[in-house]
N, C-alpha and C positions, 0 to 999 in steps of 0.2 A: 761712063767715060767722058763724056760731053761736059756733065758738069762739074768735074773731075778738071777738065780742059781748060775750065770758065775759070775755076780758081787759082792756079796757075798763073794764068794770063791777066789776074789783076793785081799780081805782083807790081806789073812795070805801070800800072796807071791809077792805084786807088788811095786809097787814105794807108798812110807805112803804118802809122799808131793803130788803127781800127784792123787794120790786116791782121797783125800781130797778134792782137788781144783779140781778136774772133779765132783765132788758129789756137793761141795759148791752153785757152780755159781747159778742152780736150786733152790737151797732152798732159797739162798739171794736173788732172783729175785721173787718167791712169800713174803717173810719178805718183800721185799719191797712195794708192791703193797700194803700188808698188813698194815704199817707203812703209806702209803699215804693215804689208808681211815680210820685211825686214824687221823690224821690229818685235811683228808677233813670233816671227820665227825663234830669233834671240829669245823672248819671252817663255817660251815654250821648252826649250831647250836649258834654259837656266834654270828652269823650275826643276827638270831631271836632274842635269848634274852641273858643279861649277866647270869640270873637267870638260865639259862640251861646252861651255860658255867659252873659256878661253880657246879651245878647237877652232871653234865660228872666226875670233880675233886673227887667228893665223893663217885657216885659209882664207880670208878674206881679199889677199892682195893675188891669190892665183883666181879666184873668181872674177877683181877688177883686172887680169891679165886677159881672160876669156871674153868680158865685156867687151874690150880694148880691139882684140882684133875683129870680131863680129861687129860692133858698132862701126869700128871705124872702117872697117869695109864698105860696111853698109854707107858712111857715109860720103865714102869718094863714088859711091854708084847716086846716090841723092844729089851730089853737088854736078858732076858730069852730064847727068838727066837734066836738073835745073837747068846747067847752060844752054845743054842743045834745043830745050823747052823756050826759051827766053828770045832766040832768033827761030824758030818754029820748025824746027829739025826732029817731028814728030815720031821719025823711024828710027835715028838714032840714038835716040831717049830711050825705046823699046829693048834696042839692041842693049842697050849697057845693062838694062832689066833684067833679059835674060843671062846675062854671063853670072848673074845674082846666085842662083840657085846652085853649079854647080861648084861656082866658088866657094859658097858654106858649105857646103859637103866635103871639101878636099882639106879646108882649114878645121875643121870638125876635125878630120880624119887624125891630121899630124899632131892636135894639141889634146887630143886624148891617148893615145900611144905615147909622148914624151910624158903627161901627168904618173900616168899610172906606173912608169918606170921610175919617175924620180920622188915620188909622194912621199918614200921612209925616209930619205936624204934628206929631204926638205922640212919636215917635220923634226927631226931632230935637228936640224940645225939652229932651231927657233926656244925649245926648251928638252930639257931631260928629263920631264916628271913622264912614267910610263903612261901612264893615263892618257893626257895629252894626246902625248905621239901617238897608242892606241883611237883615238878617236879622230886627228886629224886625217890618220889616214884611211877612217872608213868613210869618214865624210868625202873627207876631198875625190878620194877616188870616183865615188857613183857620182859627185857633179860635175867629176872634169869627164871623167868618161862618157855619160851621155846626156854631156851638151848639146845632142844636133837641134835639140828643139830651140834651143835658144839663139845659136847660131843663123836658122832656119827662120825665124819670127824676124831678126836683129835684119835682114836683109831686105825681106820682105816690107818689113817696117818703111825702113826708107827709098825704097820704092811708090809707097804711096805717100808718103810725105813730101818727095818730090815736086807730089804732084795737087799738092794740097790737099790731099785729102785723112786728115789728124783721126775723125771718126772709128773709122776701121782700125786703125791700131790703137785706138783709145778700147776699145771692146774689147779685145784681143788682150790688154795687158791685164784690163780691168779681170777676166775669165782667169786666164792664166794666175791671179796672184790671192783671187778667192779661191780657186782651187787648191792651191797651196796654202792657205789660212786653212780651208776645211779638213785636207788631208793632216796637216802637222799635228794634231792633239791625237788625232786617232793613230798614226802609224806611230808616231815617237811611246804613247803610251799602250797602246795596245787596247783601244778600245773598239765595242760593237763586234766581238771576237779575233780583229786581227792580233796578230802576234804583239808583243812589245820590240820594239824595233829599235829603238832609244835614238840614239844622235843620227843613227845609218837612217831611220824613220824620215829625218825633217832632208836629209837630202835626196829618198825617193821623193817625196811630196814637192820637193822644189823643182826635180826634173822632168814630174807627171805635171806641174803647172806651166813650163817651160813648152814643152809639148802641146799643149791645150791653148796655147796664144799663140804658135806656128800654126795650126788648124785654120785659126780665123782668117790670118790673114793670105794665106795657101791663094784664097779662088782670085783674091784682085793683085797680090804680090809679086806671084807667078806668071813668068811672060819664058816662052819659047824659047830656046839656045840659041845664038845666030852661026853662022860658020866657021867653024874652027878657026881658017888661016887669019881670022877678024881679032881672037884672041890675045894676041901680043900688043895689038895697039888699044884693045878695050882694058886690059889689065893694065898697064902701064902708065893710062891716064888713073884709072879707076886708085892705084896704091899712089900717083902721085897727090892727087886730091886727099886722099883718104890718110895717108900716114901721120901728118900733124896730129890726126884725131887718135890715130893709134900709137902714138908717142907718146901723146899728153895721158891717155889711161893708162898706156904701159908705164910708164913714167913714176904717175902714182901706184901702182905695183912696185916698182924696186923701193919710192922712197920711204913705204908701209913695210915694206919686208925689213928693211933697214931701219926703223923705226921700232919697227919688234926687236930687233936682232939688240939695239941699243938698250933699250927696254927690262929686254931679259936680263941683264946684267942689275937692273934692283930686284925685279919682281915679277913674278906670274900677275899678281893683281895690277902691276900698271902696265902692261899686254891687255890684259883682259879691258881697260878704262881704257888704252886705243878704240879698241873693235867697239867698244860700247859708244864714242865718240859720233865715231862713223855711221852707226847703227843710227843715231839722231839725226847726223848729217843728212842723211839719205832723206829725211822728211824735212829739214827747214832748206835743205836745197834746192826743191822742186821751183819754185819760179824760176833759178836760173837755170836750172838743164830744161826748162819750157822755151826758156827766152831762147837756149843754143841750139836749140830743135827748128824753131820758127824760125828762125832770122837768118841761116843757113842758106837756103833757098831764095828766099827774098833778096839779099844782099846778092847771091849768087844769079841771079834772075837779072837782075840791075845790073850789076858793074860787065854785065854780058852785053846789055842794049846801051852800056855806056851813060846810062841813069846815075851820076855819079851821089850828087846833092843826096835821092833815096837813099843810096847806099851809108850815106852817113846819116840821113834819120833814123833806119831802121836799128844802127851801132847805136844811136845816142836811145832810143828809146830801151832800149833790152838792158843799158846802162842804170838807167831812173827808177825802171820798173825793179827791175831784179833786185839792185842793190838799195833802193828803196826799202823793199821787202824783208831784206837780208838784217836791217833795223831790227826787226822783231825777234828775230835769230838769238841776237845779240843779247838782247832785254831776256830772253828766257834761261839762257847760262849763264847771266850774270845774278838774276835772281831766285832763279827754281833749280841750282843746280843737282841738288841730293834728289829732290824728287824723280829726276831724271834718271837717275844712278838706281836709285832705290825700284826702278818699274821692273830692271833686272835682275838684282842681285841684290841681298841683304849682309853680304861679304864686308865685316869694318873694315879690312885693308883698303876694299876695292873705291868703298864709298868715301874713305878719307884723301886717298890719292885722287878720285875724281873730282872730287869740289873742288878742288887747286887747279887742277888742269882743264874743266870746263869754265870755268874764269875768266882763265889765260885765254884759250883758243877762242873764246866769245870774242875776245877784242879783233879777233882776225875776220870777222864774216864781211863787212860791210868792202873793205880790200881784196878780199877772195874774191866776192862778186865780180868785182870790177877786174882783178887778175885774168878770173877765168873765160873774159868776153872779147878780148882783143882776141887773142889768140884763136878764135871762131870766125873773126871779122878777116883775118888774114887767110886764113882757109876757106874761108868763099867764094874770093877772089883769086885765088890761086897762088897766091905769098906761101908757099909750101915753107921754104927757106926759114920765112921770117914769124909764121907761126909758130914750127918746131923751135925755133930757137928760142922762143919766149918759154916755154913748155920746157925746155933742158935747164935755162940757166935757172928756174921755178926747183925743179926739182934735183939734178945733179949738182950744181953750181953753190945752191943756197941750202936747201933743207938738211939734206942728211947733214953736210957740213953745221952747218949751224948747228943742230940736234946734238952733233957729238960735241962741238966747242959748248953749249951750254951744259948740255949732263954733267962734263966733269966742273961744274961747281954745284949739284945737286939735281934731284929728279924735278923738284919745282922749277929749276929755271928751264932746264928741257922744254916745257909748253909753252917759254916764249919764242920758241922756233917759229912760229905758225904767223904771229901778228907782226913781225921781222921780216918775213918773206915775204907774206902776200903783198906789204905796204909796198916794197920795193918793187915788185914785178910791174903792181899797177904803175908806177911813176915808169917804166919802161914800156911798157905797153901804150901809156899813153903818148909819151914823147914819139914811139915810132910810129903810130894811128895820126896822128896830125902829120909828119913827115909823108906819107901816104895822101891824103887827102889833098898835100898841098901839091903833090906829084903825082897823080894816080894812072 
């Protein structure tokens, strides 16, 4: 705990760049692992059936819904802990720790009971091939149903990230996501004598690995309840910190739902090049969901002891690096886009619709970057208002709208929704981030 303590406390006095990029390397190295059995999972699954490939694309936005509220939980209890850590309120750091545990159990509770009532609604809403709808909702079901595991890690998680300590939940995701790479060939195909399990397979294996990364981080995550009548003012802080974050993922849940829902109207196969999109995303994003894990804290650490100068290196660094990065993003859909296509699907529909639209949405990474980092720098600090709002007008204001005004001149223009958006959000994010700085 001591050196747990040390790291922490050299938030407010050491090198912002060196802090950073010592915390990084961990978190981008479970992101990554994380990102390959996204991948392999699709993988695995496309090789069975197309009909579970396009499944995966569809529940994919109720997954980022479940992300959404467990991450972002987790994260108004990481940023709350950071403050009171920051002026050296030791106890009340604790305290918000514990309100952690029984809070994912209760958000557990209500988002697997609405899933499992509305999975046939929701799947047909999206396509009418019976297949589909058959598979969406044997998947969806077993991983919204028993998500505690994820819910339970998602908390824990940022508990010890609070606190500086990346390690422990670097284990933790890294366990959880080999577990799920191991289990996926054998349950989905039925090998070493278990049954053939097919698509329902890759979704026990992803809730057995979910499970298996709340385990690890259980012993140091886990802090004692505090007393009840404490609860209204620890929740209240905890969902005001936290909601930007569970905005901005719920967010991208409606505007992927709405996105298929548009989709549908050419084709099963440009659904399916969505979710296969995303499926890549997940791996060339990891520097920036690194840089919005680290920086979190730090910033939040700072703008607490009134460090303000830090607070905008730690913003300008997570800017350079990330979207730096995000270069390379770019350079691989603009030139390898079939081979990307082709890792899952041999489908010509899938793979001609996808060239076009990994193209397009290339030109958006280095803008996304930069989109998606204000709006962490405002939630640090407690700009609840003004992070959410970047996060609405991103995805209410602009995308779907956009999506639908480009579709109707063709599916090709549809994928310049992405490079249209993110440019704007950034030039808004940036004008209100210096308006901030020059006010803070």
């Amino acid at each position: 705990m001591e050196n747990i303590k040390h790291q922490s406390d050299s938030f407010g006095t050491g090198n912002i760049t060196k802090i950073i990029l010592k915390m990084a390397p961990p978190v981008m190295l479970a992101q990554l692992i994380q990102a390959l059995y996204n991948i392999i999972d699709s993988l695995f699954v496309g090789r069975f059936s197309q009909s579970g490939l396009t499944a995966l694309s569809i529940v994919y936005p109720l997954q980022l819904l479940m992300i959404a509220l467990a991450v972002g939980t987790g994260v108004g209890i990481n940023t709350a802990m950071a403050a009171k850590l920051g002026v050296g309120k030791e106890k009340d750091a604790n305290d918000y720790a514990g309100v952690g545990t029984p809070l994912a159990i209760a958000l557990w509770a209500i988002f697997a009971a609405v899933c499992y009532a509305l999975m046939p609604l929701y799947a047909r809403l999206q396509t009418d091939t019976p297949e589909v709808v058959a598979d969406v909702i044997s998947y969806g079901r077993i991983v919204c149903v028993f998500s505690f595991g994820l819910f339970l890690e998602s908390i824990w998680t940022k508990v010890l990230q609070s606190r500086g300590d990346m390690k422990t939940p670097m284990v933790a995701q890294i366990l959880g996501a080999v577990t799920n790479i191991i289990l996926d060939p054998i349950l989905i195909f039925g090998l070493f004598g278990f049954p053939q399990m097919g698509i329902s397979g890759a979704a026990v294996a992803t809730v057995l690995g979910q499970l298996a990364a709340a385990l690890v981080v259980m012993k140091k995550g886990f802090f004692p309840s505090p007393k009840l009548q404490k609860y209204p003012h620890y929740l209240k802080r905890i969902f005001r910190l936290g909601v930007p974050n569970i905005l901005m993922q719920s967010a991208y849940t409606l505007y992927i739902f709405g996105l298929n829902v548009i989709l549908a109207t050419f084709s099963d196969a440009a659904v399916t090049v969505l979710g296969l999109y995303y499926k890549w995303q997940t791996f060339f994003f990891i520097p920036i969901g690194a840089m919005q894990t680290c920086v979190v804290p730090v910033i939040s650490y700072n703008y607490a002891a009134r460090k303000i100068d830090r607070c905008k290196k730690a913003l300008n660094t997570s800017l350079l690096f990330g979207g730096g990065l995000m270069i390379i993003g770019t350079l691989c859909f603009e030139i390898i886009p079939e081979p990307l296509l082709r890792f899952f699907s041999s489908d010509s529909e899938v793979i001609s619709v996808g060239i076009t639209a990994f193209r397009i949405i290339g030109l958006s990474y280095v803008p996304l970057a930069i989109s998606l980092t204000y709006p962490v720098l405002f939630q640090a600090v407690g700009k609840s208002l003004t992070s959410s709002m970047l996060t609405i007008i991103r995805t209410v204001f602009l995308f779907v709208p956009l999506a639908y005004l480009f579709s109707r001149f063709g599916l090709d223009y549809f994928w310049f929704t992405y490079p249209v958006t993110d440019t704007t959000v950034s030039l808004i994010g940036f004008i209100l981030s210096v308006k901030f700085f020059n006010n803070p």
